[in-house]
TIDREN-172690 format. One line per 3 residues: number of its first residue (from 1); for each residue x, y, z of N, C-alpha, C. Coordinates in steps of 0.02 Angstrom, whole numbers, padded with zeros to 5 digits. Layout:
N
NUM> X/Y/Z/X/Y/Z/X/Y/Z  ...
END
This chain:
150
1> -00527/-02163/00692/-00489/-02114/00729/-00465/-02146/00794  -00395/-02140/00801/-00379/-02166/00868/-00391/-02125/00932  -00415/-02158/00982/-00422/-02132/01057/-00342/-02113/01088
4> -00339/-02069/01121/-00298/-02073/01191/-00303/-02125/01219  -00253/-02156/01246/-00255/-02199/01282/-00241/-02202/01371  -00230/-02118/01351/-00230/-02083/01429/-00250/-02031/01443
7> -00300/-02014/01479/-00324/-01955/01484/-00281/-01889/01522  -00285/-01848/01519/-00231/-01803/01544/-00277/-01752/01567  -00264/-01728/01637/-00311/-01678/01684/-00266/-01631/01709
10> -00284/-01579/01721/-00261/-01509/01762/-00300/-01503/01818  -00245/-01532/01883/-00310/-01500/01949/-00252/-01454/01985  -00230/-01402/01987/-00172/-01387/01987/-00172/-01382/02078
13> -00085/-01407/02093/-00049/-01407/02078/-00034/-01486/02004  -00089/-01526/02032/-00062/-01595/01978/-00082/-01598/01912  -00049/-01638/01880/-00053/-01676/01801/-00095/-01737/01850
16> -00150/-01764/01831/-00180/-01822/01837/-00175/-01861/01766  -00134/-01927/01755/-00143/-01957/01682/-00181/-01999/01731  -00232/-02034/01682/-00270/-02086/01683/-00246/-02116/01646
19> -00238/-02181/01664/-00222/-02263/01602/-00289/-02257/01590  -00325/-02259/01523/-00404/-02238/01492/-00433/-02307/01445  -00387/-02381/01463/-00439/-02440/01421/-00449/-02475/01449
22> -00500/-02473/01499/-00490/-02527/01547/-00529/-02598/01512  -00552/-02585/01444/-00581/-02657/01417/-00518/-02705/01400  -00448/-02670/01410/-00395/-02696/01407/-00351/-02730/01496
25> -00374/-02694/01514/-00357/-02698/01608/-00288/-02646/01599  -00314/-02562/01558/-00256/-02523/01571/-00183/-02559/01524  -00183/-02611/01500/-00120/-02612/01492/-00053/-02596/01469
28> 00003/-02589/01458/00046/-02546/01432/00061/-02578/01376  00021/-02545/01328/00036/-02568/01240/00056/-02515/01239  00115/-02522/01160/00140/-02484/01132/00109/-02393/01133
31> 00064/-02396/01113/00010/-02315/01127/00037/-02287/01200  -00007/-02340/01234/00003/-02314/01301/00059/-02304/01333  00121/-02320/01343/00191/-02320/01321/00198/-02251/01316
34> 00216/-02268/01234/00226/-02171/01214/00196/-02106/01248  00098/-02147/01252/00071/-02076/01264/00083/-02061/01354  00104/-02095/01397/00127/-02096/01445/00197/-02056/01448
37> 00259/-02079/01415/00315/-02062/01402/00301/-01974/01407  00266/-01969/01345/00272/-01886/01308/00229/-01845/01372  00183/-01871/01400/00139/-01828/01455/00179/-01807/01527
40> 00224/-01872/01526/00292/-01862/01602/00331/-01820/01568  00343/-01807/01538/00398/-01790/01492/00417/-01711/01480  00328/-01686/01487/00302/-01625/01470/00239/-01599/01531
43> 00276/-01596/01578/00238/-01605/01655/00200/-01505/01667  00227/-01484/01610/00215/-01403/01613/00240/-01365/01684  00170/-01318/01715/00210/-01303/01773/00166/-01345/01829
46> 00147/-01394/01825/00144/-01468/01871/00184/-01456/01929  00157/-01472/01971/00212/-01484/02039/00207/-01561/02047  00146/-01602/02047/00156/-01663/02032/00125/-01705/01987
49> 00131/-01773/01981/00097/-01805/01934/00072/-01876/01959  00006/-01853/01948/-00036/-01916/01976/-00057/-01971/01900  -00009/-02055/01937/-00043/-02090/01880/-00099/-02142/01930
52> -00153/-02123/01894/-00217/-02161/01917/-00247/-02228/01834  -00286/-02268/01848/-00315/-02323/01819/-00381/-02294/01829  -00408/-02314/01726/-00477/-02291/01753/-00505/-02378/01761
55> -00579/-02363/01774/-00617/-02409/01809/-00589/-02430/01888  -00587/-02499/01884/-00581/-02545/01935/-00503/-02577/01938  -00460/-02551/01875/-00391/-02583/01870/-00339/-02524/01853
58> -00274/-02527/01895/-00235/-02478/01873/-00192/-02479/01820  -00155/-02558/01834/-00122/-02580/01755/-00103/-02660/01755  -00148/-02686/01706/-00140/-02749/01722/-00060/-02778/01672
61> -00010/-02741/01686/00067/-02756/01642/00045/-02753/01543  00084/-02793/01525/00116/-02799/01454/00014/-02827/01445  00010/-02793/01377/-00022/-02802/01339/-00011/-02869/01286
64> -00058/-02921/01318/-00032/-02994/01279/-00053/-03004/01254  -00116/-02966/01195/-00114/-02980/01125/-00044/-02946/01092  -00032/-02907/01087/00011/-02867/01075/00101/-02905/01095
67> 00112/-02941/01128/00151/-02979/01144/00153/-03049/01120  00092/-03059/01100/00086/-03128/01063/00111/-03108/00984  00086/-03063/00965/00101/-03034/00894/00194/-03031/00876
70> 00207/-03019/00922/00283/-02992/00920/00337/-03058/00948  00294/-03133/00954/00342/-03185/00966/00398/-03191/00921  00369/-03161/00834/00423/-03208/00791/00457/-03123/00794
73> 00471/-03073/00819/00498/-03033/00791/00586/-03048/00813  00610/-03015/00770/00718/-03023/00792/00720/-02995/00869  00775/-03036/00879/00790/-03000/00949/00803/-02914/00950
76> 00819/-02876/00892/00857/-02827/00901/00765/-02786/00907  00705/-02812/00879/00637/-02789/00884/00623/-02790/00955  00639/-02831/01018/00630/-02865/01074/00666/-02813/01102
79> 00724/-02794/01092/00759/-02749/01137/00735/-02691/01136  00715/-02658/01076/00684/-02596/01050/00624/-02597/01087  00574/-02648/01085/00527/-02638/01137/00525/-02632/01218
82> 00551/-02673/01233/00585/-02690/01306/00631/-02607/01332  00666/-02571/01281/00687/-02532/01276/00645/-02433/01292  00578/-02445/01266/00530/-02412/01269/00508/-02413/01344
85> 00495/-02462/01354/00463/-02476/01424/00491/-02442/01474  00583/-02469/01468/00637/-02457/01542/00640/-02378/01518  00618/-02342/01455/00627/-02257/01470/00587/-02226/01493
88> 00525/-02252/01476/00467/-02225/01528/00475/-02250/01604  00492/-02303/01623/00511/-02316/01701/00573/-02256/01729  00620/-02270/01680/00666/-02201/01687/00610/-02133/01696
91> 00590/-02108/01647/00553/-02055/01650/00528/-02029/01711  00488/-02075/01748/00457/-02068/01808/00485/-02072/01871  00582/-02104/01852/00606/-02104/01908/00647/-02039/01907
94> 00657/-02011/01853/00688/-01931/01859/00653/-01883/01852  00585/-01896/01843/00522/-01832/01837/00562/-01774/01892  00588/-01725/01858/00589/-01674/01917/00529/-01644/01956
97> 00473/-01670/01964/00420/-01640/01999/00401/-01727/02048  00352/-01720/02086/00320/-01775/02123/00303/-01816/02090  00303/-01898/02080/00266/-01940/02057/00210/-01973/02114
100> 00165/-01998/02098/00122/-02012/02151/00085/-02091/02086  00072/-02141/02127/00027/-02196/02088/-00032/-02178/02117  -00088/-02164/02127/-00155/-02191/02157/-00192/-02255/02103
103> -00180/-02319/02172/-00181/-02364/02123/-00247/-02391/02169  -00301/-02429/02122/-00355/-02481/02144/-00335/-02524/02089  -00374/-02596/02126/-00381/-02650/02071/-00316/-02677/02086
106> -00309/-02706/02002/-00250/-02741/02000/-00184/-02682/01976  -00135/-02694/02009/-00090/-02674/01975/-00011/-02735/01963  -00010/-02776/01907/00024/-02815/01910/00077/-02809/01841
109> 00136/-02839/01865/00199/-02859/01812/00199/-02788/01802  00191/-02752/01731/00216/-02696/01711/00211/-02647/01734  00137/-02648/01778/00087/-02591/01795/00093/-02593/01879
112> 00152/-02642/01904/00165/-02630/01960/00238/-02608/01977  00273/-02647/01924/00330/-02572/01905/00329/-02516/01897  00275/-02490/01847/00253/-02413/01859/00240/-02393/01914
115> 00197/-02423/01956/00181/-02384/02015/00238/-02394/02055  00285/-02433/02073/00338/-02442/02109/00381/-02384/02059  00398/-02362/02009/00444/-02322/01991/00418/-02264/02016
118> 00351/-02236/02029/00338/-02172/02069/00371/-02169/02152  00364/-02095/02175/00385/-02071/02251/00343/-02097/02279  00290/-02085/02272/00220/-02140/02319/00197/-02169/02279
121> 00161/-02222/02318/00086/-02263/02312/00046/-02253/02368  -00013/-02207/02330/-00065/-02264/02379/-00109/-02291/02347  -00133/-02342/02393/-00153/-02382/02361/-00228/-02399/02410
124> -00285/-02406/02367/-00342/-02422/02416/-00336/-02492/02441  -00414/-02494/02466/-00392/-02546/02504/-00420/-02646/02476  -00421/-02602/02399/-00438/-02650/02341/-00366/-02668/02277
127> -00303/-02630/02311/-00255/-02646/02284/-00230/-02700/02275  -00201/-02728/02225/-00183/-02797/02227/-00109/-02778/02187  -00049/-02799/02206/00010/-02779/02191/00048/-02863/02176
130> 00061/-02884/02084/00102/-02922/02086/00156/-02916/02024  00197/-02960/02028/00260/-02963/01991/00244/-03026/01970  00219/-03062/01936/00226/-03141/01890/00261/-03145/01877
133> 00325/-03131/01845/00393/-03116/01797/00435/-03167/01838  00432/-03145/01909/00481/-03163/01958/00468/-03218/01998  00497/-03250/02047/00473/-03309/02072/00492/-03244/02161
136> 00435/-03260/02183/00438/-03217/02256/00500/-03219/02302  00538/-03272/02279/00588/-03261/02358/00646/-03217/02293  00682/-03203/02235/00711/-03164/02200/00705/-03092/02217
139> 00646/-03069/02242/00679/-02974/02268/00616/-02964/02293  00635/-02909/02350/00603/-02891/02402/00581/-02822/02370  00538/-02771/02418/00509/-02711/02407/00497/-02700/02470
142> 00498/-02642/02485/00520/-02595/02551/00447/-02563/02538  00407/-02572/02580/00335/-02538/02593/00333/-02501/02646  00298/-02444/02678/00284/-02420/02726/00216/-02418/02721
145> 00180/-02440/02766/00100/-02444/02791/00091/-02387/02802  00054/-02317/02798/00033/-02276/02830/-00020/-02299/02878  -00042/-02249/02929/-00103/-02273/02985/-00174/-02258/02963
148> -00210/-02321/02972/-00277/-02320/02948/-00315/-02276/02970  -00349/-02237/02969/-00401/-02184/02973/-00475/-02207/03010  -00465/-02280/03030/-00531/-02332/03055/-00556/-02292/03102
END
């Protein structure tokens, strides 16, 4: 029997999804994908939507067993996947309600696009935010620090 791969909470006003494998580091395989997609998708009467990481990681990107599997596939398989991904990034950037990341751990490559496609982040103070994909001086990100509470 397959698991959720995201847990889904009512604390109202929010939808809390949890990314729910962290023996994976959260990552966005195909499952998680969809079951992400269909939960933004269907926000009920949500005012916002909190995506949190369970354990210690929020989303450690592309799932690379799962990416290793799919080297020999056709390009037109590559786009279709790649394709999945940019609608759920869409998804979260037109959610008509609040998006919010509360992110710990790592959140890198895919899983830091997600949280960058939400209205906020925050992020503790165990966040780790990267892009591998890219070489650092190629694109910037506009952060605002809120004030520490020390």
């Amino acid at each position: 029997m397959a698991v959720n791969p995201v847990l889904i909470e009512r604390s109202d006003p929010a939808l809390i999804l949890t990314l729910a494998e962290p023996a994976n580091g959260n990552a966005l395989d195909t499952a998680m994908v969809a079951a992400l997609r269909l939960a933004i998708g269907n926000p009920g009467d949500a005012r916002a939507i909190i995506l949190t990481g369970s354990d210690r990681v929020f989303c450690a990107g592309a799932h690379l067993g799962e990416l290793a599997a799919t080297v020999d596939d056709d390009e037109a398989a590559r786009i279709a996947d790649a394709a999945r991904l940019a609608d759920l990034y869409a998804a979260v950037l037109r959610a008509p309600i609040v998006t919010i990341a509360a992110v710990r751990g790592a959140a890198y490559g895919g899983g830091a696009g997600l949280a960058a496609a939400c209205d906020f982040v925050i992020a503790a103070p165990t966040a780790t935010f990267q892009f591998s994909e890219l070489p650092a001086s190629s694109m910037s990100l506009r952060t605002t620090p809120l004030p520490s509470r020390s």
